[in-house]
Backbone of each chain as ProteinMPNN parsed JSONL, in Angstrom:
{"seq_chain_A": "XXXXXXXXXXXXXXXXXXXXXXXXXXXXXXXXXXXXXXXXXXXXXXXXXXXXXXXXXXXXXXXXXXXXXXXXXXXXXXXXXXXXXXXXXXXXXXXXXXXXXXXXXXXXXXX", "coords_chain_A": {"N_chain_A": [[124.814, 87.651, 174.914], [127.528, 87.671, 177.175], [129.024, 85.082, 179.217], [130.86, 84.209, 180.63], [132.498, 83.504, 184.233], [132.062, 86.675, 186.345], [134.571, 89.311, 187.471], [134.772, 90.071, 190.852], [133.158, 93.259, 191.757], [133.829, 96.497, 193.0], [131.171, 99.183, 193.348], [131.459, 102.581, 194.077], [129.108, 104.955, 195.784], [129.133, 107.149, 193.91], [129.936, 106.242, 191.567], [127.69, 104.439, 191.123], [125.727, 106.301, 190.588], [126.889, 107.155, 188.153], [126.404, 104.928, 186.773], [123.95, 104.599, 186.367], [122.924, 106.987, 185.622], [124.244, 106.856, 182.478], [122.938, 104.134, 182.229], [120.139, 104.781, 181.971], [120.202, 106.849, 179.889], [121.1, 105.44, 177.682], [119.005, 103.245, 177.443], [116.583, 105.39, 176.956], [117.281, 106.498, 174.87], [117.649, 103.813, 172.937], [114.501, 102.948, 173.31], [113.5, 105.075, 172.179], [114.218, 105.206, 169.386], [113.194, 102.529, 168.82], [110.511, 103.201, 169.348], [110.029, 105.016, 167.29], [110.621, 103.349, 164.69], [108.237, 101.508, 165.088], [106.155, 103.176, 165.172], [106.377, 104.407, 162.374], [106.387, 101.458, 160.901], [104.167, 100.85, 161.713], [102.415, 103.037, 160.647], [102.619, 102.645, 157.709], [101.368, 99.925, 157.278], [99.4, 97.858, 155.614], [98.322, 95.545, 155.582], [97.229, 92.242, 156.646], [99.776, 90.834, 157.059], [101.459, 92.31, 157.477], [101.315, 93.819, 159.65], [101.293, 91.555, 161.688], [104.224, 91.194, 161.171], [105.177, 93.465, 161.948], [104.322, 92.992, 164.911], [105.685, 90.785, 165.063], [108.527, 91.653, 165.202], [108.304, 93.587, 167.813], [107.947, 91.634, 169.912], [110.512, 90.618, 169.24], [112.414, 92.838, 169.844], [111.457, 93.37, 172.736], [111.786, 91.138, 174.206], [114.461, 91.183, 173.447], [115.11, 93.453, 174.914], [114.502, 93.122, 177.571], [116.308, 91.088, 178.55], [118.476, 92.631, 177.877], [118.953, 95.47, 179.624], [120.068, 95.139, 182.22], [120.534, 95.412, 185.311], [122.382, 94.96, 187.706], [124.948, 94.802, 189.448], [127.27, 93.179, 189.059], [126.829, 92.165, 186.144], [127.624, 94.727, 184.806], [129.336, 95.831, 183.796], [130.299, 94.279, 181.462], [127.054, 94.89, 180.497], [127.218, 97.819, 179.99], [129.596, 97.565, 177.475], [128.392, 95.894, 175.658], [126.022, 98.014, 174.898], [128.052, 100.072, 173.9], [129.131, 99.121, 171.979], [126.915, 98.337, 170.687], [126.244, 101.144, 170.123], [124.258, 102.76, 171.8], [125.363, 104.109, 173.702], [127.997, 106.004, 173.935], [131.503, 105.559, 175.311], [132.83, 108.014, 176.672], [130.335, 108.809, 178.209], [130.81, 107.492, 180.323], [132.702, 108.534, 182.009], [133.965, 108.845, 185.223], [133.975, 106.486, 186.198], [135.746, 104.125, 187.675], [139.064, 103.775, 186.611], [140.181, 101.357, 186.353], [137.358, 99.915, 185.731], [136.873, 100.891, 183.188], [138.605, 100.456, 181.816], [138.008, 97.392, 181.591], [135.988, 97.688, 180.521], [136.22, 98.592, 177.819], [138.036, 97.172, 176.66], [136.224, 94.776, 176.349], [134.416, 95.774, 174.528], [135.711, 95.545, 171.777], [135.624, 93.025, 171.293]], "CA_chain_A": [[125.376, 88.09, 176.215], [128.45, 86.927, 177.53], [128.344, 84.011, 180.467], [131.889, 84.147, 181.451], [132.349, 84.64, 185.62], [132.327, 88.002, 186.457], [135.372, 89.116, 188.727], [133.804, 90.814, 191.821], [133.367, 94.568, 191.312], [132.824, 97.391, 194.197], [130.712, 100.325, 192.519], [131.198, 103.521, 194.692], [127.768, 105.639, 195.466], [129.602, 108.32, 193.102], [130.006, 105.405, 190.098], [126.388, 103.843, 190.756], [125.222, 107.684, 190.382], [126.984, 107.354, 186.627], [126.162, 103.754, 186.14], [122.585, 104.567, 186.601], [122.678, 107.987, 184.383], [124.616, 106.645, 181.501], [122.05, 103.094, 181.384], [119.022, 105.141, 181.671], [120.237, 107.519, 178.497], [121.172, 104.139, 176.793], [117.589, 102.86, 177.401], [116.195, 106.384, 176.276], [117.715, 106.121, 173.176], [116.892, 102.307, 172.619], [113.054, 102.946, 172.937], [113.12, 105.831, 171.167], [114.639, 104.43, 168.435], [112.351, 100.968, 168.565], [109.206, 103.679, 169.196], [110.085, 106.089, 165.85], [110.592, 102.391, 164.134], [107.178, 100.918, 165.475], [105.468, 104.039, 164.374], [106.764, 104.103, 160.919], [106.086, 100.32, 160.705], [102.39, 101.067, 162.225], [101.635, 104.001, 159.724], [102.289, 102.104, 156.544], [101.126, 98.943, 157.284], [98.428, 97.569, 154.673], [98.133, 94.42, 155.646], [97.446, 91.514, 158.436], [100.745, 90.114, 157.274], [102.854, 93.879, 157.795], [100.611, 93.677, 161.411], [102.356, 90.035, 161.842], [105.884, 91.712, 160.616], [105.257, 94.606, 163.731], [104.027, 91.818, 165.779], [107.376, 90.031, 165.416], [109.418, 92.855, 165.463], [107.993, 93.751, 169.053], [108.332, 90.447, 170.335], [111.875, 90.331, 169.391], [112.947, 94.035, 170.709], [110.831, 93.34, 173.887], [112.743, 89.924, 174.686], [115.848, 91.812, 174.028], [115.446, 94.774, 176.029], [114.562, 92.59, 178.65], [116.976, 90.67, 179.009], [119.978, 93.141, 177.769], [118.987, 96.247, 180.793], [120.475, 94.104, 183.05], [121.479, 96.716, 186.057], [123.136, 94.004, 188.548], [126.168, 95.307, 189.126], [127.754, 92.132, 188.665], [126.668, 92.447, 185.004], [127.18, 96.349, 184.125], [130.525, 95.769, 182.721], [129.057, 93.639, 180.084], [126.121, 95.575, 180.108], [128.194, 98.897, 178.63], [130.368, 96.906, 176.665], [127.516, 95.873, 175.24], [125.772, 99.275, 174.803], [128.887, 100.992, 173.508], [128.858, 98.583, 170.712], [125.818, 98.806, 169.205], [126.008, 102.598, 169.496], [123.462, 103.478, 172.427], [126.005, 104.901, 174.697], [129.43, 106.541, 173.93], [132.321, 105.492, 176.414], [132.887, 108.89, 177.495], [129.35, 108.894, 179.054], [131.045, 106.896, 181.002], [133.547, 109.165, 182.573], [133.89, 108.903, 186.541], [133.885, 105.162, 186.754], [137.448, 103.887, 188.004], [140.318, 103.291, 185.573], [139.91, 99.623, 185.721], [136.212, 99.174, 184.667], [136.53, 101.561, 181.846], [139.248, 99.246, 180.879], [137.619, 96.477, 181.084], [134.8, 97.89, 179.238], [136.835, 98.998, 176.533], [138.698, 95.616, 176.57], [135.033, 93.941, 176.092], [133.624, 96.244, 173.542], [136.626, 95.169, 170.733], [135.757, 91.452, 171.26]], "C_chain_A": [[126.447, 87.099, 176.658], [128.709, 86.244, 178.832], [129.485, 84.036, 181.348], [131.936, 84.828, 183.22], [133.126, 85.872, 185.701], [133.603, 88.691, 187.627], [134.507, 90.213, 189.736], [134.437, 92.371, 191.861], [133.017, 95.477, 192.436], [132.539, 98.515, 192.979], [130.542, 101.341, 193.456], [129.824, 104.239, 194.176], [127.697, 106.659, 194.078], [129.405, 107.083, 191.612], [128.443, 104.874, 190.397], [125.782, 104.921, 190.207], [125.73, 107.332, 188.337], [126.582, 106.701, 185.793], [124.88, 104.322, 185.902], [122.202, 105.559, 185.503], [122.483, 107.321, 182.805], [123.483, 105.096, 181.232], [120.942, 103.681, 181.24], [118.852, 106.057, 180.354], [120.297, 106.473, 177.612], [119.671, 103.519, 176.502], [116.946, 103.889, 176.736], [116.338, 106.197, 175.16], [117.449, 104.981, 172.282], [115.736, 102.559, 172.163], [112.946, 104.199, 172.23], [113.388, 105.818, 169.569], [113.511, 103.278, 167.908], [110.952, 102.25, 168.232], [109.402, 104.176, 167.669], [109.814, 104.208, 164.843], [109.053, 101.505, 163.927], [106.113, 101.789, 164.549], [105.163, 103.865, 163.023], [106.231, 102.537, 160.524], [104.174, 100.068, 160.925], [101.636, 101.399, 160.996], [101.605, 103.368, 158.537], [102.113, 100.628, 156.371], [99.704, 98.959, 156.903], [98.261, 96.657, 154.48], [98.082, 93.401, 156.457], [98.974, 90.783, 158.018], [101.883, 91.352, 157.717], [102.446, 94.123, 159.117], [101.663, 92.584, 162.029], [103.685, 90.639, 162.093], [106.164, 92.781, 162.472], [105.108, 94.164, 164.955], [105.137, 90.858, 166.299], [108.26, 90.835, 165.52], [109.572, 93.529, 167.271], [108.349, 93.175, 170.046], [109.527, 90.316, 170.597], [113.062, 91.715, 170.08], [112.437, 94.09, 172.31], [111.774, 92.224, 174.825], [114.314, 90.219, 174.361], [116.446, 92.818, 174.767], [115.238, 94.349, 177.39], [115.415, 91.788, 179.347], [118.727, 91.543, 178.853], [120.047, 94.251, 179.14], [119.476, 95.359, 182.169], [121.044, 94.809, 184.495], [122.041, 96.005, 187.708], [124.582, 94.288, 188.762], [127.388, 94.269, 189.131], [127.998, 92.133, 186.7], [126.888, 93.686, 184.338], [128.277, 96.722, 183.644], [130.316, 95.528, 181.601], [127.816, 94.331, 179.421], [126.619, 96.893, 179.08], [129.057, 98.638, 177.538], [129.347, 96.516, 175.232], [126.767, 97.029, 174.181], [126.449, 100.129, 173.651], [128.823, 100.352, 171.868], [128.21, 98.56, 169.96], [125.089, 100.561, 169.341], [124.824, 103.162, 170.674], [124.631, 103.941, 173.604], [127.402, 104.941, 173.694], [130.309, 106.351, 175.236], [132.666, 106.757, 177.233], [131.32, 109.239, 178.499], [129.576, 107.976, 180.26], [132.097, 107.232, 182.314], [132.846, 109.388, 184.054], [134.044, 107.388, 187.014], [135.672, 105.252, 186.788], [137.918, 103.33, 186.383], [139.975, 102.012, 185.101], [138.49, 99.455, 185.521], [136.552, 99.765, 183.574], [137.457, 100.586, 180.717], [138.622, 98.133, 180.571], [135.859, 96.444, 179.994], [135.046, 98.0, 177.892], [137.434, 97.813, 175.712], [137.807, 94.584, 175.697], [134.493, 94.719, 174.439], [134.609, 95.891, 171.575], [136.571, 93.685, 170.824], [134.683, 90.893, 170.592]], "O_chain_A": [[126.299, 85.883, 176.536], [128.575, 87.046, 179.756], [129.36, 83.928, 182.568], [131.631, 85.969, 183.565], [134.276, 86.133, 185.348], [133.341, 88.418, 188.799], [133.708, 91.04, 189.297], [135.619, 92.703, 191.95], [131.894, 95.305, 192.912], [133.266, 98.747, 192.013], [129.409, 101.283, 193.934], [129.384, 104.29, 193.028], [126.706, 106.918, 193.396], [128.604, 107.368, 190.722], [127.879, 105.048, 189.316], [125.165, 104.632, 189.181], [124.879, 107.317, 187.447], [126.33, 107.003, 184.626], [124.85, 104.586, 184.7], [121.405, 105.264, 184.613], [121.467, 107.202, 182.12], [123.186, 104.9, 180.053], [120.368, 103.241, 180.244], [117.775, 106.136, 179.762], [119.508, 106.535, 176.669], [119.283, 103.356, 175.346], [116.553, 103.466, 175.648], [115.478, 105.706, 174.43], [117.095, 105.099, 171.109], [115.526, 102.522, 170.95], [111.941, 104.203, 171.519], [112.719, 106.428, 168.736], [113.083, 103.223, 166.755], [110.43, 102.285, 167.118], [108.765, 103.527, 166.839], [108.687, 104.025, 164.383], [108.753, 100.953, 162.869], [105.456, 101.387, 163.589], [104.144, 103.385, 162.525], [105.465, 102.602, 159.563], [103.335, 99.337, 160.399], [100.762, 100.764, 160.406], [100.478, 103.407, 158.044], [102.646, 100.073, 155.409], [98.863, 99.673, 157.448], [97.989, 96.362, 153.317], [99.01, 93.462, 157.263], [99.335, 90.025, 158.918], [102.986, 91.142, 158.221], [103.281, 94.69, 159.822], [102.649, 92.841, 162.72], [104.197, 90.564, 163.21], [106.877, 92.749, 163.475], [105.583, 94.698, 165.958], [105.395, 90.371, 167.4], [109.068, 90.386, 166.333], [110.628, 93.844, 167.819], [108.928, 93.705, 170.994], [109.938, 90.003, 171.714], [114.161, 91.554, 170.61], [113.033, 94.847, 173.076], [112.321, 92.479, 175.898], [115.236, 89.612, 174.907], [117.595, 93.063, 175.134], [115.676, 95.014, 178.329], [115.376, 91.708, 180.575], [119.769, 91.241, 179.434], [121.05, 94.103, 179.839], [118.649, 95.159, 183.058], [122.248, 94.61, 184.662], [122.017, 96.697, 188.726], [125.347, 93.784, 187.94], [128.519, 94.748, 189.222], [129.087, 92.106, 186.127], [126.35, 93.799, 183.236], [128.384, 97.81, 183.08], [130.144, 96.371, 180.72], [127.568, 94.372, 178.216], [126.477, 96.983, 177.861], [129.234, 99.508, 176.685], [129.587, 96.828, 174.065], [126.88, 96.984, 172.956], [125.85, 100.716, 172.75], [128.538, 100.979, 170.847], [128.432, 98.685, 168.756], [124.033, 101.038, 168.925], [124.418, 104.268, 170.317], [124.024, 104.022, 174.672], [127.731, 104.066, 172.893], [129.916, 106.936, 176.245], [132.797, 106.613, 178.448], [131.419, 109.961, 179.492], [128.687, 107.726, 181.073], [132.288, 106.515, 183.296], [131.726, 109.858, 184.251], [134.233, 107.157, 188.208], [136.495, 105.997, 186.254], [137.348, 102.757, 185.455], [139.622, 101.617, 183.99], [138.392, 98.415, 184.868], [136.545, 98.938, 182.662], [137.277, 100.185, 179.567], [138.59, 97.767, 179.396], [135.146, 95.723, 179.297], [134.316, 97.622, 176.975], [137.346, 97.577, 174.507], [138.191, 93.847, 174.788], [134.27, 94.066, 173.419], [134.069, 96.039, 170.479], [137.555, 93.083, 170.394], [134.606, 89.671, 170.461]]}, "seq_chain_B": "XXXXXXXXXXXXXXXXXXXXXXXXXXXXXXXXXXXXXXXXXXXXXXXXXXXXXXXXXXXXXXXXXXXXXXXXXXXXXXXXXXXXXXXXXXXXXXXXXXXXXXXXXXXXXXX", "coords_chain_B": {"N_chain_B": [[85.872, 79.457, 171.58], [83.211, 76.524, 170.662], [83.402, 73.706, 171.472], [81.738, 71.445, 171.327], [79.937, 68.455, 169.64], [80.245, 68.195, 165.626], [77.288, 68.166, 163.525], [76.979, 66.175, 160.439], [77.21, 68.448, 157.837], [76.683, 68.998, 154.529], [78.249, 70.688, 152.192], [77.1, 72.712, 149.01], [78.306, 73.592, 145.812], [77.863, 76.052, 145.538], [77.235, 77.215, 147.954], [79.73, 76.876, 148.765], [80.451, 78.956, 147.843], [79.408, 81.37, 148.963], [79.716, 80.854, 151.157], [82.592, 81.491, 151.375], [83.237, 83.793, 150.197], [81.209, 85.151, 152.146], [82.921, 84.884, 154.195], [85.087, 85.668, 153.872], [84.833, 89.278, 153.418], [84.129, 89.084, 155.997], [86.391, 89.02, 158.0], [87.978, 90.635, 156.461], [86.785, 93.202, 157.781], [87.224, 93.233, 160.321], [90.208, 92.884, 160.391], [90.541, 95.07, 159.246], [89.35, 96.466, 161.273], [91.164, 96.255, 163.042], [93.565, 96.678, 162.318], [93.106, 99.966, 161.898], [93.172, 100.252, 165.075], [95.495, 99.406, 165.999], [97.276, 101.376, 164.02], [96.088, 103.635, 165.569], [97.396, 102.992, 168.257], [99.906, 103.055, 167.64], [100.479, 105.655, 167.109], [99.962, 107.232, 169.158], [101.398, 106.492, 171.418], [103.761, 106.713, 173.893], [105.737, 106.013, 175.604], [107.737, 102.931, 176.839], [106.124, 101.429, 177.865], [103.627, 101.295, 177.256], [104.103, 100.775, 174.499], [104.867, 98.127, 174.88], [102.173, 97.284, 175.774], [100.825, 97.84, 173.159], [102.208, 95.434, 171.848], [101.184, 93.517, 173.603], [98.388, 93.519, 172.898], [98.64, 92.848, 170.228], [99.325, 90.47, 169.763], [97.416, 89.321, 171.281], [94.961, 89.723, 169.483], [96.15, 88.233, 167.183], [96.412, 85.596, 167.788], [93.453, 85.334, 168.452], [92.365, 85.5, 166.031], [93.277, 83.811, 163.848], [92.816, 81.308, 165.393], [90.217, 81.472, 165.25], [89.515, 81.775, 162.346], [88.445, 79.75, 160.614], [88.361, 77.844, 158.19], [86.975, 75.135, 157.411], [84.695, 73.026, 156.661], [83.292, 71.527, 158.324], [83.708, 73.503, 160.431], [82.363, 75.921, 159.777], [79.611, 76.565, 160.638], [79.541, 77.4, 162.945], [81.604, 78.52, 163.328], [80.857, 81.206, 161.731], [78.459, 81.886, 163.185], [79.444, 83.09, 165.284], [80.945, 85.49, 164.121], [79.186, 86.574, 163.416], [77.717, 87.66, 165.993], [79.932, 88.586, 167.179], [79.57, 90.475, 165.321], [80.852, 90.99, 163.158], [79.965, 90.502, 160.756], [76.784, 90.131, 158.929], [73.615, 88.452, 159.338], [72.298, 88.692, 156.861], [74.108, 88.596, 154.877], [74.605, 85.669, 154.394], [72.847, 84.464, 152.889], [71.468, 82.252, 150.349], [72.808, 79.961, 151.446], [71.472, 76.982, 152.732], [68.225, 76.148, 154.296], [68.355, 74.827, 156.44], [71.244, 74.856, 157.652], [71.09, 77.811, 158.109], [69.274, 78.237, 159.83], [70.541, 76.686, 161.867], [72.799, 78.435, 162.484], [71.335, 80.62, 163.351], [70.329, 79.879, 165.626], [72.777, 79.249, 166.893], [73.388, 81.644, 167.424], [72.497, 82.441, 169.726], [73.381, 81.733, 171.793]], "CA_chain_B": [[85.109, 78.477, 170.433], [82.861, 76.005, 170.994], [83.843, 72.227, 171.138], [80.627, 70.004, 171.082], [80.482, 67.884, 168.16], [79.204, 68.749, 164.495], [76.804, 67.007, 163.014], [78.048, 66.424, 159.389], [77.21, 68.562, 156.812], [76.933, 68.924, 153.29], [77.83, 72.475, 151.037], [77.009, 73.136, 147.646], [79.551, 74.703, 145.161], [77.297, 77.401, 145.46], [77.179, 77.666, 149.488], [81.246, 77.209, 149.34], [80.852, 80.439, 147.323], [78.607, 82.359, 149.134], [80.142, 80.99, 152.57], [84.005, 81.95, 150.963], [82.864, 85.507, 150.239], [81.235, 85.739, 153.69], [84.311, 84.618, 155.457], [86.342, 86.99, 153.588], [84.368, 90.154, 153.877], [84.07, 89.087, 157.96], [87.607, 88.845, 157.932], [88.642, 91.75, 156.037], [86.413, 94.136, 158.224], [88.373, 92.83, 161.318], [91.363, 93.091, 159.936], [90.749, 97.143, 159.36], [89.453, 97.198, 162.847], [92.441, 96.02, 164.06], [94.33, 97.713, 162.057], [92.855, 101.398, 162.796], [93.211, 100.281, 166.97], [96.956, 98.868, 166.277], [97.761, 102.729, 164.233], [96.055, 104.485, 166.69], [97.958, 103.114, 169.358], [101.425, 103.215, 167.989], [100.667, 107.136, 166.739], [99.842, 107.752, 170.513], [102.409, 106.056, 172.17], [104.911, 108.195, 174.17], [106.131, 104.931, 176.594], [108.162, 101.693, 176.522], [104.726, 100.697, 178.827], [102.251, 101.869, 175.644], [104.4, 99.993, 173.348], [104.25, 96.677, 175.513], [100.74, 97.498, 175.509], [100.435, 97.721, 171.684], [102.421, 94.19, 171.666], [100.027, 92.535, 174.112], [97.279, 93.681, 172.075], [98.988, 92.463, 168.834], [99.543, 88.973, 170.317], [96.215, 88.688, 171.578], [94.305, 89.633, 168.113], [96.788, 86.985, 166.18], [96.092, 84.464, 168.657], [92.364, 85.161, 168.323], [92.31, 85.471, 164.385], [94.404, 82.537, 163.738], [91.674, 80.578, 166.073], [88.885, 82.061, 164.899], [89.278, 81.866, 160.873], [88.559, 78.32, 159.959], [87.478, 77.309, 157.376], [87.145, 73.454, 157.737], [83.305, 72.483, 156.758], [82.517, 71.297, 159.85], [83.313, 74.286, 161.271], [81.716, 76.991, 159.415], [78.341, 77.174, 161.257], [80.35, 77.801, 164.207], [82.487, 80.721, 163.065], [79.624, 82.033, 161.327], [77.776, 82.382, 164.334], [80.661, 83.976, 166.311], [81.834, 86.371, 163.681], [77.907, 87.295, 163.58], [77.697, 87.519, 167.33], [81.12, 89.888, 167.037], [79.035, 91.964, 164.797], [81.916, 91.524, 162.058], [79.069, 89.509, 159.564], [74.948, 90.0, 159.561], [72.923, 87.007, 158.759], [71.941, 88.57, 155.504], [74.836, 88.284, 154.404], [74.7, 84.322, 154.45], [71.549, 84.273, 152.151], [71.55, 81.41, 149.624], [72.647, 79.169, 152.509], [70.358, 75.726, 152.716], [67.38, 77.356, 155.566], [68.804, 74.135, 157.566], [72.254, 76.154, 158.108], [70.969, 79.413, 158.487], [68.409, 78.34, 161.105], [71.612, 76.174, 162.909], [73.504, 79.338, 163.262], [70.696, 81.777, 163.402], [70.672, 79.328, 166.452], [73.851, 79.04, 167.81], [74.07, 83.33, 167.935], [71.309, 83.076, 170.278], [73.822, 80.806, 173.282]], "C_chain_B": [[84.766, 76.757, 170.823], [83.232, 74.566, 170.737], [82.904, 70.778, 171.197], [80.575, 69.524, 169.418], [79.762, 68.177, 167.27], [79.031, 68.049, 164.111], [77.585, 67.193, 161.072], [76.944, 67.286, 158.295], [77.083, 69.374, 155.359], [77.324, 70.409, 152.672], [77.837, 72.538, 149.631], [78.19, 73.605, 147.041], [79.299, 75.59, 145.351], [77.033, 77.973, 146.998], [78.369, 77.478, 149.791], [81.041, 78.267, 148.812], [80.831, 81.175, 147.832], [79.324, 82.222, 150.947], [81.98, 81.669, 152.331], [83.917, 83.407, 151.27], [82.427, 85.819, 152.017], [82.268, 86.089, 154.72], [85.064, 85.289, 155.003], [86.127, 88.601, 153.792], [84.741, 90.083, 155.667], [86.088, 89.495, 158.623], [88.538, 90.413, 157.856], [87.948, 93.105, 156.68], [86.833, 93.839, 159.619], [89.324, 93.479, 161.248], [91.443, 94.832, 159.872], [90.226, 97.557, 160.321], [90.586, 97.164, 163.512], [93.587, 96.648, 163.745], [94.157, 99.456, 162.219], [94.002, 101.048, 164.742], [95.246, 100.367, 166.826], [97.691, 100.893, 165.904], [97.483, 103.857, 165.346], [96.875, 104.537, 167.969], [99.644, 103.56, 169.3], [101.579, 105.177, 167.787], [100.885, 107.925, 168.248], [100.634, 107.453, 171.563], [103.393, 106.763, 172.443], [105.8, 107.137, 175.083], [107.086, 103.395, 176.154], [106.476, 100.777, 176.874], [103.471, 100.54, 177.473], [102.905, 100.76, 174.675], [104.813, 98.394, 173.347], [102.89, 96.327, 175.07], [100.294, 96.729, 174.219], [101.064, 95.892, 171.495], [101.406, 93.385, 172.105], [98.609, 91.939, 173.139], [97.182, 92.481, 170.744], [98.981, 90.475, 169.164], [98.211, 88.431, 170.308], [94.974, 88.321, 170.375], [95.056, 88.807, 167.152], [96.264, 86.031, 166.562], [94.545, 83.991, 168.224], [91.813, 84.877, 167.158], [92.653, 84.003, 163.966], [93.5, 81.44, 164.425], [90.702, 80.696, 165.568], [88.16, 81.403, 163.582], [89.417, 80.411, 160.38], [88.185, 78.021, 159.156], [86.858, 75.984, 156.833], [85.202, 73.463, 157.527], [82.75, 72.315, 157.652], [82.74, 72.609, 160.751], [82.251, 75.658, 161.634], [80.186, 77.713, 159.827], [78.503, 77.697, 162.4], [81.005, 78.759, 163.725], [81.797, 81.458, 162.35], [78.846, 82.886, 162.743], [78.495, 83.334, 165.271], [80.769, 85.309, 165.587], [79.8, 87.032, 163.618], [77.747, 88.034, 164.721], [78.341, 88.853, 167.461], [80.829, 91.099, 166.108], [80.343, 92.162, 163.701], [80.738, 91.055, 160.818], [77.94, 89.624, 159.704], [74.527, 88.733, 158.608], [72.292, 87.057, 157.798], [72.783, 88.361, 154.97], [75.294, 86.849, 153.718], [73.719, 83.973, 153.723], [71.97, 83.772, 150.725], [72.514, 80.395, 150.207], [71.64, 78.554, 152.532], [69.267, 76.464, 154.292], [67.748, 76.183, 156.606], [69.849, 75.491, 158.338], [72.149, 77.393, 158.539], [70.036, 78.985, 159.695], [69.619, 77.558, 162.424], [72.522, 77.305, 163.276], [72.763, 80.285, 163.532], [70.901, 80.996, 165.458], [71.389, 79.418, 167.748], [74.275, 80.984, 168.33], [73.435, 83.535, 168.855], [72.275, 82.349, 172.149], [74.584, 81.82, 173.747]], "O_chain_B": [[85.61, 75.925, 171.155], [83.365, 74.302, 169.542], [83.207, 69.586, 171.14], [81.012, 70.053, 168.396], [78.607, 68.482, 167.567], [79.808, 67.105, 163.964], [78.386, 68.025, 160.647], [75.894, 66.722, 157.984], [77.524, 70.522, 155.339], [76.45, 71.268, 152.786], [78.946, 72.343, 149.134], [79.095, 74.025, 147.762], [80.211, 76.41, 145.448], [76.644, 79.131, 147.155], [78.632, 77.75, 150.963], [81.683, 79.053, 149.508], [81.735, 82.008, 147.755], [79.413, 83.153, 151.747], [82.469, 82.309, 153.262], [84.35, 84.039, 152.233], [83.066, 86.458, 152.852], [82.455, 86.958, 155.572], [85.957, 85.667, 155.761], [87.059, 89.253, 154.263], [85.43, 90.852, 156.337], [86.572, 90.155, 159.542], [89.293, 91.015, 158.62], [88.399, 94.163, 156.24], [86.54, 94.894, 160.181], [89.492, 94.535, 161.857], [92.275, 95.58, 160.385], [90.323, 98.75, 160.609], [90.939, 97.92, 164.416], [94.438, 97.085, 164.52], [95.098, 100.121, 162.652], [95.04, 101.499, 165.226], [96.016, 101.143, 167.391], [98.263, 101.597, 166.737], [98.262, 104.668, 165.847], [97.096, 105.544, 168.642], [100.381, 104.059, 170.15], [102.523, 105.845, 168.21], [101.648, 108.86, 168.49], [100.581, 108.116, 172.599], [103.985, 107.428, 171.592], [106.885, 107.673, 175.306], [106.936, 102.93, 175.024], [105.944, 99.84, 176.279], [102.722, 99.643, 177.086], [102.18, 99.925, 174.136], [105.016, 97.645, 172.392], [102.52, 95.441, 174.299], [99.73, 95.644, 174.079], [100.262, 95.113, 170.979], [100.764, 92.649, 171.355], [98.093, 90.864, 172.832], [96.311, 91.688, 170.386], [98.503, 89.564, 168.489], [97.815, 87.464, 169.656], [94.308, 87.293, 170.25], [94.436, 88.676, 166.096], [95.546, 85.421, 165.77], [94.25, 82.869, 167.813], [90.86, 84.1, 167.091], [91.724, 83.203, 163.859], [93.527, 80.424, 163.73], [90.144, 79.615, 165.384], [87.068, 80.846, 163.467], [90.427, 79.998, 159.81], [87.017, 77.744, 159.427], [86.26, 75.976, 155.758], [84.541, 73.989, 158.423], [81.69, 72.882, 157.917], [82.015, 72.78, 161.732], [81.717, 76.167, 162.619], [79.729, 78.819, 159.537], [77.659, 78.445, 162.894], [80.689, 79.937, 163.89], [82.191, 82.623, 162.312], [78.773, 84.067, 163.079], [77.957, 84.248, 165.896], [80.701, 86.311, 166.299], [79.598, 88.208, 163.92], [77.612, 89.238, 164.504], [77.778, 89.916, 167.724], [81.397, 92.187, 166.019], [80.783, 93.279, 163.432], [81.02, 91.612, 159.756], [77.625, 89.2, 160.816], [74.981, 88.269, 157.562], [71.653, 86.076, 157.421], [72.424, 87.602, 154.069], [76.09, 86.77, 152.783], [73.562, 82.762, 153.876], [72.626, 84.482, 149.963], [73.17, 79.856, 149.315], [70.619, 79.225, 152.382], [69.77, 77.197, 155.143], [67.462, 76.491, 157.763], [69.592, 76.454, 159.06], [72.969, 77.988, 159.238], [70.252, 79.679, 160.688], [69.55, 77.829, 163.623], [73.065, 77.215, 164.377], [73.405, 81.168, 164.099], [71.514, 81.605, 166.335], [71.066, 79.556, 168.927], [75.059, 81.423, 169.171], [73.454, 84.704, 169.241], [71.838, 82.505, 173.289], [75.171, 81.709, 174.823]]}, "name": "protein", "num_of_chains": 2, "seq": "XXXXXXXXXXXXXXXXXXXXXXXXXXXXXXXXXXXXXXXXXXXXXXXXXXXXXXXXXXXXXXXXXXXXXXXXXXXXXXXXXXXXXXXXXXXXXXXXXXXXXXXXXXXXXXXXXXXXXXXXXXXXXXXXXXXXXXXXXXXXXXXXXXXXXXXXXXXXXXXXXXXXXXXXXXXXXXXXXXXXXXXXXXXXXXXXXXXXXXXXXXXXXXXXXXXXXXXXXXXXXX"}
């Protein structure tokens, strides 16, 4: 995650309405993804060390979903930028936010 | 697990055998309890909350295993007694054991 200060952002009721859509499909997609993965990792596990393996696997998707949902609107530039990159949201799910975040989302997601 | 002190002693080649085998059977019928509980839960899981859950779980049975499974001489009348206790091991099982040992954990299952 990137630390740099954030420049100060207003989010009209109309853009929190999209912000809010488009991270909760992003999250959808995340855990459903990690769940189908968990599963699969569940069902053919034959061993306390492939238990261990699902055990760390958990751990490490748990401590990153926790700290990447980040819905601060300070952070939700970064946050989609984010997102867009590793493929749980598409930038057009993003359509309605002003000109300039999308830029600077777009800006972020090529860096 | 209990921390008063052990008195010292002695095992046969033939009561490391018979205590090896025990502790691996005890072990390995654990291990496929925990493994059933762990598939059952991820098959049933429909939640990010369920699949916290299933982590907690997973944490807590490493934690406990990993504590538990000693095999250190001095400890073995002590995790005998426990894994008896837990109903993973019966005290026939421990037969050709010195009748000191077996009466020190027949013993200790009784605190």
């Amino acid at each position: 995650m990137l630390t740099m200060p954030v420049t100060e952002t207003q989010w009209s009721a109309t853009e929190e309405k999209i912000a809010k859509a488009a991270f909760d499909t992003a999250y959808r997609r995340e855990v459903e993804s990690m769940m189908a993965e968990v599963k699969r990792q569940a069902e053919t596990a034959a061993s306390p060390d492939e238990l261990w393996k699902l055990h760390d696997f958990l751990s490490a998707r748990r401590h990153d979903l926790d700290g990447k949902y980040d819905f601060r609107d300070s952070m939700l530039i970064f946050v989609f930028a984010q997102l867009i990159k590793e493929g749980w949201l598409e930038i057009g799910e993003l359509e309605g936010l002003s000109r300039d975040k999308i830029a600077k989302i777009k800006a972020l997601t090529i860096m």
